[in-house]
C-alpha positions, 0 to 999 in steps of 0.5 A, a space after each residue: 904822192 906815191 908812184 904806186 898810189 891806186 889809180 881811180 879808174 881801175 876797177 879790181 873788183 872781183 879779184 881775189 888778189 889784192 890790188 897792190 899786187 895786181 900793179 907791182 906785177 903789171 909795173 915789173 912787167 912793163 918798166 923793166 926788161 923782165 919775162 912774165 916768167 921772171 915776174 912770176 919769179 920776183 914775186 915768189 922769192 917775196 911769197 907772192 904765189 902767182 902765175 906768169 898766165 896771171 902777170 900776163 892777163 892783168 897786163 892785157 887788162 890794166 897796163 894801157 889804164 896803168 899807162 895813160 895814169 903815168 902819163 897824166 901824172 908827168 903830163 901835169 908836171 910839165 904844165 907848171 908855169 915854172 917849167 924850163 926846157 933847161 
């Protein structure tokens, strides 16, 4: 599965901007030491035309629902009966 598959609670309904976007500009923002303005950046060199005001409120409105999708995923790795500490 891939790390960026569409998380199913998330509703992008009413946003022009597709909903890939709206996650690698979220998950940029929150994995990597970067400014919303340096997200802004990364995403204009790819000819993504976006604001940082944009970054910063899809990452007010998704990131804790990108987040705990995250941890569910590692969480169910961990549950297998095969996992060793070591």
């Amino acid at each position: 599965r891939s790390f960026l598959a569409m998380p199913t609670v998330v509703s992008f309904r009413y946003f022009k901007t597709s909903p890939e976007i709206i996650q690698v500009a979220v998950m940029l923002y929150v994995r990597f030491p970067l400014s919303l303005r340096n997200v802004e950046d990364l995403l204009h060199e790819r000819s993504v035309d976006m604001s940082y005001e944009s970054v910063r409120y899809w990452w007010h409105r998704f990131g804790s629902q990108f987040a705990s999708q995250i941890k569910k995923r590692r969480a169910g790795g961990m549950q297998s009966s095969n996992w060793k500490w070591h």
